[in-house]
N, C-alpha and C positions, 0 to 999 in steps of 0.2 A: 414539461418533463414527465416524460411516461416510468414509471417503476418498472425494474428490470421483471422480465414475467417470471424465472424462476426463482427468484429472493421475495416478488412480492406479498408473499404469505406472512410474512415478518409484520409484528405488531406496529412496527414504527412507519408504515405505509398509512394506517389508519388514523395512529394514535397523534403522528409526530410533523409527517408532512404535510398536510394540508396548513399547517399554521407557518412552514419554512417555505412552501409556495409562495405562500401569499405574500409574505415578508419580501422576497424577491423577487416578486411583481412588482413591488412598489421603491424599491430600490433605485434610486436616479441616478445613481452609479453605474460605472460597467463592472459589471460581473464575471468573473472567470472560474473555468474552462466557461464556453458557451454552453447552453441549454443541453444540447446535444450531445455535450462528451460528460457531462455533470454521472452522471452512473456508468461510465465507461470500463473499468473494472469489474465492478457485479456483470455488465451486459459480458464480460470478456471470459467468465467462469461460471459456472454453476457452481452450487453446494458440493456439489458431488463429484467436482472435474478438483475440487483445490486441493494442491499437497503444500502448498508453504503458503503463508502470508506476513507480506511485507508491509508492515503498517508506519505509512507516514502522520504526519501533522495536517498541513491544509496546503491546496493546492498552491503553485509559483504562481504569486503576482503581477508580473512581467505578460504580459500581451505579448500574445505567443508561441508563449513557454506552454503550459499547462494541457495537457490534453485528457484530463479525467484518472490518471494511472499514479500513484505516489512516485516521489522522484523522477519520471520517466518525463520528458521536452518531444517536441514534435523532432523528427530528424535533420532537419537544417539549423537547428539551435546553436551558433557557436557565440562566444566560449559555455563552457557548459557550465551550470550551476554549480556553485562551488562543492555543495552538497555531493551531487551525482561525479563529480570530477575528485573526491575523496570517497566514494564507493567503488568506483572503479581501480584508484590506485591499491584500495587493499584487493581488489580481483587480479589486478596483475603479480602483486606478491603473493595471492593465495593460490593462481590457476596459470600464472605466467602470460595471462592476454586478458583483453577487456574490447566490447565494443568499438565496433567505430563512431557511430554517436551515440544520442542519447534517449532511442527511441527505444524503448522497453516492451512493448507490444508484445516482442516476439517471444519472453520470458512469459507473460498471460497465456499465450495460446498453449504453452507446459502447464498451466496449471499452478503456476505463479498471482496471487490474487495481490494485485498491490492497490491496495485499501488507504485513503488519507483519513484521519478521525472526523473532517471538515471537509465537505466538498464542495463547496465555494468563497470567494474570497475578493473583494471589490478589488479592484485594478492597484496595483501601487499600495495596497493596505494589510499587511502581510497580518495573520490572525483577525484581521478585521470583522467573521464572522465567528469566532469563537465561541461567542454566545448564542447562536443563534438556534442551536440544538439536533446540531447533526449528530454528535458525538454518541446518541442512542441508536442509530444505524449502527455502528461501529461495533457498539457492546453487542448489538441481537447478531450481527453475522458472525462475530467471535465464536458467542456460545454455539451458533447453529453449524461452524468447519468442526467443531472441534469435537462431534459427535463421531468423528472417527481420527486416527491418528492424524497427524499433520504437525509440519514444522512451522511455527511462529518463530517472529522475527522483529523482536524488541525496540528498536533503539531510541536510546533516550527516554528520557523520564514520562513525558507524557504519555507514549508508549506503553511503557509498561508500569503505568499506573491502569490500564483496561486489563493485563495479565489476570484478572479475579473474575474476569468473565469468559475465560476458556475454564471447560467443563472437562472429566474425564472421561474417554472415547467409552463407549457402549458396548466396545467389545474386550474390554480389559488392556489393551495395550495403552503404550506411552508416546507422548507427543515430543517432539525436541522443541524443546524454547531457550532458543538463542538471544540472550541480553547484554546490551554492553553499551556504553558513550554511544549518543546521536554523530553522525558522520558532518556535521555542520563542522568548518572548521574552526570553531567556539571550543569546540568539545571532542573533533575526531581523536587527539590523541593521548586522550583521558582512557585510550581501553578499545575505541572502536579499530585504530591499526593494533593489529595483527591478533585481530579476533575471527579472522577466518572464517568466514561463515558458510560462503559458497562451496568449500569443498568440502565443509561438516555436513552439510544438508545432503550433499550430492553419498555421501559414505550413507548416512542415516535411511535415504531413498534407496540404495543400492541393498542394504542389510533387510529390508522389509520387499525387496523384488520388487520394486518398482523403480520405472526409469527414470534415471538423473536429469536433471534440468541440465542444459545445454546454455550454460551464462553469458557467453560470448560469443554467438549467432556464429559459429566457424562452421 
């Protein structure tokens, strides 16, 4: 695993990875995403390209599924994750359409940073690396978007337990932090239906001249 070249300045390349290589060197498990998509999101944004971040948990266990991006399945993923299959239904009651699958890619290339707090997770062992100490990636990119305004995006408690690592922008203005129930459907309808978030963001982006994210590849 090569460190994404423009995040690499972040202490947690020095301080934190070499010890979670290694660990996952010696893993006799399969590991997911593969090697190659493990920073897929950093590789998809720069610092400086992010206007929202969507912060998951730990990559789908499911072989397959995971391609490096939170919530987001390779495109032939069917049925879709129950998760991503209750984010989508509040985008069609917040924006009237939603994808056709579940490849989230093309929300990254806006400037969409979808960040999991874990970015690996052995086959079949859902949190299974929980400990292993990714979650210090996580806090350093927080603090390092948030150096200028941007829209965070909560869900769930894990989530926004890192909320205390977004810093206030440099240049006096305000960030939108969008919080409410994780979309799992344990918890989507504890607050995450009809918390709207896509077209608060898309209003929020609009009000600062900057262009809305495009949620549903139309």
């Amino acid at each position: 695993m090569i460190p994404p070249a423009k995040w690499a300045h972040l202490p947690f390349f020095t301080t934190d990875f070499p010890t979670i290589a290694s660990a996952l060197t010696a893993e006799k498990r399969e590991i997911l995403p593969p090697d190659h998509q493990r920073f897929a999101a950093l590789d998809a944004c720069t610092p400086d390209e992010v206007n929202v971040v969507i912060l998951g948990q730990d990559p789908y266990p499911t072989p397959g599924h995971a391609h490096g991006l939170s919530f987001s399945v390779e495109p032939d993923v069917r049925p879709l994750p129950r998760s991503l299959n209750n984010i989508y239904k509040e985008m069609v009651e917040d924006l009237g359409t939603a994808p056709l699958n579940g490849d989230l890619r093309a929300w990254a290339k806006q400037g969409v940073l979808l960040l999991n707090t874990v970015l690996s997770v052995p086959s079949g062992e859902a949190n299974g690396h929980a400990k292993l100490g990714w979650q210090r990636l996580a806090e350093q990119v927080l603090h390092e978007v948030s150096q200028q305004p941007t829209a965070f995006v909560l869900w769930g408690k894990q989530a926004q337990a890192l909320a205390r690592h977004i810093s206030s922008p440099k240049n006096g203005a305000n960030h939108l932090l969008i919080e409410s129930a994780h979309p799992s459907p344990l918890s989507a309808r504890r607050g995450f239906f009809g918390s709207r978030p896509f077209s608060r963001i898309n209003t929020w982006l609009a009000a600062q001249g900057r262009p809305e994210i495009n949620w549903t590849n139309a």
